[in-house]
C-alpha positions in Angstrom: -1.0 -16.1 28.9 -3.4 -14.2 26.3 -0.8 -12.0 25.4 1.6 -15.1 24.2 -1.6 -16.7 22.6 -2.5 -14.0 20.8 1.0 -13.6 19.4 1.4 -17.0 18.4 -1.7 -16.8 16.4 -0.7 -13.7 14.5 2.9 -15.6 14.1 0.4 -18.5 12.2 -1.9 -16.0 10.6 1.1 -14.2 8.5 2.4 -18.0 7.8 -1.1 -19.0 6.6 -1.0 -15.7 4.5 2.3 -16.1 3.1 1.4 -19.5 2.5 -1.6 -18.9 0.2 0.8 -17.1 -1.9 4.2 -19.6 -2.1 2.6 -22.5 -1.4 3.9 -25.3 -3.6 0.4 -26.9 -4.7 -2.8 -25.1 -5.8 -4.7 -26.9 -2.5 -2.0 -26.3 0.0 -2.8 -22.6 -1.3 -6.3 -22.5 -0.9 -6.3 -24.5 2.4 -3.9 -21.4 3.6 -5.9 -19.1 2.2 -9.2 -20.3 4.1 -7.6 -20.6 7.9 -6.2 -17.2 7.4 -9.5 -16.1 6.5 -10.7 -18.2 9.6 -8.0 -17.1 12.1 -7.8 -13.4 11.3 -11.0 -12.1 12.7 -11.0 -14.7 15.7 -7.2 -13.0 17.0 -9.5 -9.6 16.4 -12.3 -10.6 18.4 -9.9 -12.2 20.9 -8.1 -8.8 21.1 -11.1 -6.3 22.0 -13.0 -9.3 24.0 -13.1 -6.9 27.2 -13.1 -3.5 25.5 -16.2 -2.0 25.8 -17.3 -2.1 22.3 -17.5 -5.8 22.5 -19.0 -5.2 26.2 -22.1 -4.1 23.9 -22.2 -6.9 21.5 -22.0 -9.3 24.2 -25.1 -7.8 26.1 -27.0 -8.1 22.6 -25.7 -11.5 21.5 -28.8 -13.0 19.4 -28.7 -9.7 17.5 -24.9 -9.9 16.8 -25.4 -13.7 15.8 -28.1 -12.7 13.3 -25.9 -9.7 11.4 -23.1 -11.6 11.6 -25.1 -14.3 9.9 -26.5 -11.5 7.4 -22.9 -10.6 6.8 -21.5 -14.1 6.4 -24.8 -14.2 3.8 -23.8 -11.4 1.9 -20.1 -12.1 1.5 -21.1 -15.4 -0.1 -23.1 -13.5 -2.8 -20.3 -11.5 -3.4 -18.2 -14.4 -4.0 -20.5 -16.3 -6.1 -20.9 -13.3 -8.2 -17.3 -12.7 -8.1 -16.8 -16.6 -9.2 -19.1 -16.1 -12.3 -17.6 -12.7 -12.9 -14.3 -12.6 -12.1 -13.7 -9.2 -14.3 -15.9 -7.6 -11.2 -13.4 -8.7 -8.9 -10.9 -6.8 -10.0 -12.7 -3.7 -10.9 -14.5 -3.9 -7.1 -11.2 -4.3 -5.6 -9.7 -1.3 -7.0 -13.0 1.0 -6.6 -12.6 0.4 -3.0 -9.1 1.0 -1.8 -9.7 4.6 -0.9 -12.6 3.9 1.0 -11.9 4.1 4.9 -14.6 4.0 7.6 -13.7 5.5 11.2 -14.2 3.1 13.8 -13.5 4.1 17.8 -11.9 1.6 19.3 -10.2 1.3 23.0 -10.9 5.5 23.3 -9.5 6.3 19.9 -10.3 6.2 15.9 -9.5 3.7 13.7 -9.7 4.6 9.9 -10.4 0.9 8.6 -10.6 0.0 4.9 -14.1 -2.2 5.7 -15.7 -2.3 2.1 -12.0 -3.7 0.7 -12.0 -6.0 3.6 -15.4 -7.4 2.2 -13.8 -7.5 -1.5 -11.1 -9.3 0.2 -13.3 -12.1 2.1 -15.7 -12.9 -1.3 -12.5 -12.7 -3.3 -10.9 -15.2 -1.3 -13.6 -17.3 -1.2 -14.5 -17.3 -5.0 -11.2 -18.8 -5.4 -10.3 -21.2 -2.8 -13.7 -23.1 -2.8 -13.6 -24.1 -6.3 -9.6 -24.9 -5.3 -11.0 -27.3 -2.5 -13.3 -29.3 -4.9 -12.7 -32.6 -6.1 -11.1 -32.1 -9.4 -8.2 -30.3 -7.5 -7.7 -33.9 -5.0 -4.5 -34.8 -7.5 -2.2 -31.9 -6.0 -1.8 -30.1 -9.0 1.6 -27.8 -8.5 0.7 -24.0 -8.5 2.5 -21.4 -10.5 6.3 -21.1 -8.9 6.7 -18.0 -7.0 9.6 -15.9 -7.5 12.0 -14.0 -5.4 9.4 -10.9 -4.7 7.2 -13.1 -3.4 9.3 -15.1 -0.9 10.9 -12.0 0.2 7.6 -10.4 0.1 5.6 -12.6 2.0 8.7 -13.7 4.6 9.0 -9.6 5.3 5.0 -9.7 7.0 6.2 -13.2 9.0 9.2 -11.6 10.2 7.1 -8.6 11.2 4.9 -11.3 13.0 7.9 -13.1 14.5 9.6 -9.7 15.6 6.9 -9.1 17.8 7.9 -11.5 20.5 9.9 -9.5 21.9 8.5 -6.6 21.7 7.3 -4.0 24.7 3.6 -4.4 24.2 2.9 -6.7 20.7 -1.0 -5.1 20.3 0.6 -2.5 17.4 1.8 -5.5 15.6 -1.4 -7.4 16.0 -3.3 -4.9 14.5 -0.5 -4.5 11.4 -0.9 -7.7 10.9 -4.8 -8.3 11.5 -5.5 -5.2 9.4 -3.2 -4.6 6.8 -0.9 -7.7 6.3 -2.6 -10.7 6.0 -5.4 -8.9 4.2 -3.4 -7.6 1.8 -1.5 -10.6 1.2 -4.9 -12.6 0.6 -5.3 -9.7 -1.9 -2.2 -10.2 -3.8 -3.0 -13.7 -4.0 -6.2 -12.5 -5.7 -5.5 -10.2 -8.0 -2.0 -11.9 -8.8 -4.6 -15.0 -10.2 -7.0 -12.4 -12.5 -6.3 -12.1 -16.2 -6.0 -8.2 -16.4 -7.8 -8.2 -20.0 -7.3 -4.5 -21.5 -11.5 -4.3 -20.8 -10.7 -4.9 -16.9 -8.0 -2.6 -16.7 -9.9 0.1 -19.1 -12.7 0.0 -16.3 -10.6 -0.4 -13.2 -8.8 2.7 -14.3 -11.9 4.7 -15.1 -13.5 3.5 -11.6 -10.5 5.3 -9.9 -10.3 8.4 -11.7 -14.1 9.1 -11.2 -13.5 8.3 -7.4 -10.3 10.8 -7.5 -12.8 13.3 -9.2 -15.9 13.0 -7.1 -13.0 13.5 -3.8 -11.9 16.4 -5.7 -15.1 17.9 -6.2 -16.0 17.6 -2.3 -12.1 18.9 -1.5 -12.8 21.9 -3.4 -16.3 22.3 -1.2 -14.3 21.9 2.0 -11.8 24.3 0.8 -14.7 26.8 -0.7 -16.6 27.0 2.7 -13.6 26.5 5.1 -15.4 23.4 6.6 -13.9 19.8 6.6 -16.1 16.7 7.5 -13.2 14.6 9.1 -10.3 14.7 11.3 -10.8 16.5 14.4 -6.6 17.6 14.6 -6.6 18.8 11.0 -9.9 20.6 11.6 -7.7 22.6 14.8 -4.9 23.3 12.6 -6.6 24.7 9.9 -7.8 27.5 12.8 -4.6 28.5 13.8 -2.5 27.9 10.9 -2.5 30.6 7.8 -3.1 27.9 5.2 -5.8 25.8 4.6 -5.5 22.3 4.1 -8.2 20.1 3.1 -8.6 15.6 2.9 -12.2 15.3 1.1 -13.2 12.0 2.5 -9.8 11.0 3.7 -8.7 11.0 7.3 -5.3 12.6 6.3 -4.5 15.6 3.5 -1.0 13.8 2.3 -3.1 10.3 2.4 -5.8 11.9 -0.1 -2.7 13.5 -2.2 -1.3 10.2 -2.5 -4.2 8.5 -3.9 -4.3 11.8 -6.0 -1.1 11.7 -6.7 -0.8 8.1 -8.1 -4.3 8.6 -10.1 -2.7 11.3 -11.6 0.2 9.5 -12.9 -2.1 7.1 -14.4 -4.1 9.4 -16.1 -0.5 11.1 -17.4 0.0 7.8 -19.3 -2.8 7.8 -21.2 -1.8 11.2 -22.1 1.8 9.6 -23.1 0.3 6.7 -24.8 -3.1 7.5 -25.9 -3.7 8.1 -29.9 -7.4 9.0 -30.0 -8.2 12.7 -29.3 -10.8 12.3 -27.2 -8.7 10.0 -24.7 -6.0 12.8 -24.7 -8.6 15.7 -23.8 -10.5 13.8 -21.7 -7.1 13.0 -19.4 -6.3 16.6 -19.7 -9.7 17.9 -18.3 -9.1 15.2 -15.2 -5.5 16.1 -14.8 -6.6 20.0 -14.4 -9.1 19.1 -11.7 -6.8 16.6 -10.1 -4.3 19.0 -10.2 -6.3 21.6 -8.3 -7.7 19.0 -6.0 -3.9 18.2 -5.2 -2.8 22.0 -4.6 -6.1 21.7 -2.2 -4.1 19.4 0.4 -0.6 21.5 0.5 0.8 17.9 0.8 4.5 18.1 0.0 5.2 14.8 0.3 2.3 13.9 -2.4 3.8 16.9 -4.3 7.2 15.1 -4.3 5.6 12.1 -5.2 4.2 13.1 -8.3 7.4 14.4 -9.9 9.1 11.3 -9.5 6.3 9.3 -10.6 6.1 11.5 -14.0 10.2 11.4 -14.5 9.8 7.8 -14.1 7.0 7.7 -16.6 8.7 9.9 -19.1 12.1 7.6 -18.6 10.1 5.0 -19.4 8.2 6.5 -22.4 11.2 8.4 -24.1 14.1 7.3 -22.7 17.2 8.8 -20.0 18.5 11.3 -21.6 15.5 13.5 -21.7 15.0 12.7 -18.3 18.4 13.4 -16.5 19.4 16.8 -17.2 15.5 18.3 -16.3 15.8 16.2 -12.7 19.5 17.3 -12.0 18.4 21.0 -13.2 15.2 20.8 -10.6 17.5 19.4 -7.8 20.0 21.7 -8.3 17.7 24.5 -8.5 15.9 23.2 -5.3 18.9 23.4 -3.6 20.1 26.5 -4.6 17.1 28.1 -3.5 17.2 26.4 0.3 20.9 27.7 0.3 20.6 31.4 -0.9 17.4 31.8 0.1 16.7 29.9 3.3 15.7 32.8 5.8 13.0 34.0 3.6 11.4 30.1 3.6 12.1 30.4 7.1 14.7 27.4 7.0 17.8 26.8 8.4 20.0 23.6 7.6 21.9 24.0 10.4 19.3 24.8 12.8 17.2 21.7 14.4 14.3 23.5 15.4 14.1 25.2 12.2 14.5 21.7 9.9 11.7 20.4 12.4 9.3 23.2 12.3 9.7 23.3 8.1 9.2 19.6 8.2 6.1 19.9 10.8 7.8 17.8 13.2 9.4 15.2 11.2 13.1 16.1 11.5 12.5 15.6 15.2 10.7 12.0 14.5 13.2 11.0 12.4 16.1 11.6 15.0 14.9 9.9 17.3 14.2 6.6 15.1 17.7 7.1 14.1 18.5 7.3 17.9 16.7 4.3 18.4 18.3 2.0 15.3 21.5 2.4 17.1 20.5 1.5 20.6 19.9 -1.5 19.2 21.1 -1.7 15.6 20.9 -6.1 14.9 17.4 -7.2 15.7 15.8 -3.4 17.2 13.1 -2.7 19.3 10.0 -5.3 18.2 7.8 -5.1 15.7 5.3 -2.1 16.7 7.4 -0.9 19.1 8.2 2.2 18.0 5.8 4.4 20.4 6.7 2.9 23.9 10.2 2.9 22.6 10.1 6.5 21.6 8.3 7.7 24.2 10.9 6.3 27.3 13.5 8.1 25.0 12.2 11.5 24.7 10.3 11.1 27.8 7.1 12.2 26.1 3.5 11.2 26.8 1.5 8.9 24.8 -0.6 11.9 22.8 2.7 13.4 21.9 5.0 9.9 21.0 4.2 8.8 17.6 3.6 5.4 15.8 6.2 5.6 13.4 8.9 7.8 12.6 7.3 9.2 9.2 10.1 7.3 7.2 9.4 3.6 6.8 13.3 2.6 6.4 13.9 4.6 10.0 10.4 3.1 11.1 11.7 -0.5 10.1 15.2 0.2 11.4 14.2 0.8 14.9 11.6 -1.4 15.3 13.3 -4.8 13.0 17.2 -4.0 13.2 19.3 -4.8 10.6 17.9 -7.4 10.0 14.3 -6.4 9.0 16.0 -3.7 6.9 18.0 -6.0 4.9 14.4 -7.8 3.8 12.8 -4.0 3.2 15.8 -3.5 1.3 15.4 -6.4 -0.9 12.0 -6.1 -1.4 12.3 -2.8 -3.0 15.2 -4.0 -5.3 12.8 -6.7 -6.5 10.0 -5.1 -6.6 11.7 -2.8 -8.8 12.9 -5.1 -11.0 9.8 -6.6 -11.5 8.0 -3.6 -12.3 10.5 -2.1 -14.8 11.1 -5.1 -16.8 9.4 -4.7 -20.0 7.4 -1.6 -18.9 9.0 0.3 -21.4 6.9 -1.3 -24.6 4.1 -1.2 -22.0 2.4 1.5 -21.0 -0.3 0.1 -18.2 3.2 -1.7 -16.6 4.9 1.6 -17.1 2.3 3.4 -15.3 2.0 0.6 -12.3 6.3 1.2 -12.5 6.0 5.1 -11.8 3.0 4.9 -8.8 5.3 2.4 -7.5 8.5 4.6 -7.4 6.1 8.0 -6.6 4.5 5.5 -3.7 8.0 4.7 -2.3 9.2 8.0 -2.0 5.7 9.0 -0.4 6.5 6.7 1.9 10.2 7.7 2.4 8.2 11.2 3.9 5.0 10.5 4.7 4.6 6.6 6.0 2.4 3.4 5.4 4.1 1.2 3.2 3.2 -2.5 3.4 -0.1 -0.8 5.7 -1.5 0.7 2.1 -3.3 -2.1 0.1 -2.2 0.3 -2.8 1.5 -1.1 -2.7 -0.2 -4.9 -2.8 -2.4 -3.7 -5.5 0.5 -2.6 -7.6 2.5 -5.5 -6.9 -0.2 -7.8 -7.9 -1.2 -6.0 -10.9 2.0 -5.5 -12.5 2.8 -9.7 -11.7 -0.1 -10.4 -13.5 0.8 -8.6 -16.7 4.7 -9.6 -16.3 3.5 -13.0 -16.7 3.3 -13.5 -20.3 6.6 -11.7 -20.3 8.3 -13.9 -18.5 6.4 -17.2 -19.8 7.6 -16.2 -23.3 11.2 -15.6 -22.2 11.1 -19.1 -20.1 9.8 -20.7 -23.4 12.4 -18.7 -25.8 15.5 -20.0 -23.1 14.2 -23.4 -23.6 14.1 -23.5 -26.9 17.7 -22.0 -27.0 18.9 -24.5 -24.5 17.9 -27.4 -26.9 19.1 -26.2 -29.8 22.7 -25.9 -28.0 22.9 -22.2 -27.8 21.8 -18.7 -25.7 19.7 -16.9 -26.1 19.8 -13.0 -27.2 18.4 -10.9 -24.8 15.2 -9.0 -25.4 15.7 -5.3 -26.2 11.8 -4.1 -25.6 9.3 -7.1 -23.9 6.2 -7.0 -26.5 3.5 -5.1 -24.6 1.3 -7.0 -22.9 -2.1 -4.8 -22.7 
């Protein structure tokens, strides 16, 4: 009976979410905003009632009333200040979406993103309250939402839904609990900001002095051979010849991601900037970045920035520069796995040899495929990857895996066709609203290349809709296409009354 209680309220929590995004009214928003808020930490609590963490709490009950009270206190300073300042907002919520804190939970680790989760609750707040006053009692109709956000915000209740029948549904609670209605309430936040050039300028430089401070402490790790976190990358690093560091990350390809994408922010500047003392000072962080990146021998992050910087230099000088370079790289990529594949110690037509060059993923991504055509329309349940996995390779629990390192696999087994189709869409439109008019823009453009370098990391690594990076990116570059698109609304309108089309844009006008 829990079990079907607790599922029904994650079903209404991802609604709730969704909700505070689509709804059609400004109130109807901020009402759906607030019971998410409300519901999300009660199905958490409901969750771990009898695990013995909350055995703890319960034995010293007046002193967990009295934090949580502290805590509750403290959030609402943080949204007041973030109501009277809403420019910190924004710079807050970027500052900490790096920042994981390692919580054991039910015998294991849980690397949760606490300090964004506390962004997230005074954010929320700071808007809905004033959104619940009186002045709002009219039912005011809220900005329409497009296509990205329907299909957006139906993919996390689908996830919700698709849990039903699932093997065990406590995976997908914690997606959801975690990562989706969080980050939704996010989007919803940052969507609303106005990104003035002064917000981005310091939202930027907040993240690039995090990406160098992680740097700095990779290159002590990899300088004394001594990392502070991750007990299985710790053992590798003994047995392997390489050394691969994370800095204050749980996972190497995790901290070259954020890397990665700060990087490819930084090369925009370089692209864009006209002041020499922008254009050395993103050349002295590139170098160190750089470096910091070699640090985590993540090939996936590797892969990541070279699509993010051919997207960026599509974007800033146009295809043809761009084409020949990429097909000259592929082809010389391939050329080299073909002629030269027994000195790289890979063989294409060997299994075991894909697998060990891929650290196991080959094997992982098999068996998702494996498990997509067992049951190809509606798959496995969301979450159910493991237990699924697990009964197919008959493997134990330490040995099965969450995912299949390849979010279209991952969503293939566990969602069918069906969830694929909405993963497929929402990369199409995500796309499309990212690319149009980044060209004449070069804050969009950047958002457009960590996108496509953040796709393709996720195409190798994993964690797509579970990064509040993706959200982030989303929201951000929705917030600048909206003066795009209000002027091309108004420009259609105008057309339509004087009785005639209107010509389509070459370059959007940039809007930083």
């Amino acid at each position: 009976m829990k079990d079907q209680l607790l599922v029904a309220g994650m079903v209404v929590a991802a609604a709730l979410a969704a909700w505070a995004v689509v709804g059609r009214t400004v109130r109807s928003r901020a009402w759906s905003m607030l019971g998410a808020l409300v519901l999300t930490p009660v199905l958490l609590v409901a969750e771990i009632w009898d695990s013995p963490q909350m055995e703890s709490v319960r034995d010293r009950g007046a002193l967990a009333l009295v934090a949580a009270a502290v805590g509750l206190a403290a959030m609402g300073a943080l949204a007041l200040l973030f109501a009277r300042r809403p420019g910190v907002l924004g710079v807050a919520a970027l500052a900490a979406l790096p920042f994981r804190v390692p919580i054991q939970s039910g015998g294991s680790t849980a690397n949760l993103l606490v300090p964004l989760y506390v962004v997230i609750g005074a954010g929320a707040l700071a808007w809905l309250v004033p959104r619940l006053s009186a002045r709002y009692a009219g039912e005011p109709p809220a900005e329409r939402s497009a296509a990205l956000e329907w299909v957006l915000m139906g993919a996390i209740v689908l996830y919700a839904l698709q849990s039903i029948y699932a093997d065990d549904s406590t995976k997908a609670l914690e997606q959801v609990v975690f990562f989706y209605v969080p980050f939704a309430l996010l989007f919803a936040v940052l969507r609303a900001l106005e990104w003035t050039p002064r917000r981005l300028a310091w939202g930027g430089g907040a993240l690039v002095v995090l990406a160098l401070v992680f740097a700095g402490i990779g290159f002590w790790e990899f300088q004394t051979r001594h990392l502070l976190l991750n007990p299985k990358v710790i053992a590798s690093n003994q047995v392997e010849e390489y050394f691969r560091v994370n800095s204050l990350f749980f996972d190497p390809n995790i901290y070259g991601r954020f890397l990665a994408l700060v990087m490819i922010g930084l090369a925009g500047v370089l692209l864009w900037a006209k002041r020499p003392r922008s254009l050395l000072a993103a050349i002295a962080a590139l170098v160190v970045l750089w470096g910091g990146l070699i640090t985590t021998l993540s090939q996936s992050s590797f892969a990541a920035l070279l699509v993010g910087l051919a997207v960026l230099a599509w974007l800033r000088f146009g295809g043809k520069y761009v084409i020949a370079p990429v097909l000259g790289a592929v082809v010389l990529a391939a050329v080299i796995v073909l002629a030269f594949g027994s000195s790289l110690r890979i063989d294409v037509n060997d299994s075991d040899s894909l697998n060990s060059a891929t650290s196991g993923r080959f094997e992982l991504m098999e068996g998702g495929l494996d498990l997509a055509r067992e049951k190809p329309l509606l798959g496995w349940g969301s979450g159910g990857f493991n237990p699924a996995y697990r009964a197919q390779e008959d493997s134990s629990g330490r040995e099965a895996t969450a995912a299949s390192h390849t979010i279209p696999i991952t969503v293939a087994a566990e969602q069918g066709i069906v969830g694929l189709a909405v993963y497929v869409a929402l990369v199409v439109l995500a796309f499309a609203r990212l690319l149009r008019g980044a060209r004449g823009a070069p804050v969009r453009a950047a958002l457009a290349a960590g996108f496509a370098a953040l796709v393709l990391h996720t195409w190798l690594y994993a964690a797509f809709l579970e990064d509040p990076v993706t959200w982030t990116l989303l929201a951000l570059g929705t917030a600048l296409a909206l003066p795009v698109t209000r002027r091309e609304g108004e420009e259609d309108a105008a057309a339509a009354l004087n009785g005639h089309r209107r010509e389509p844009v070459v370059a959007a006008r940039p809007v930083t």
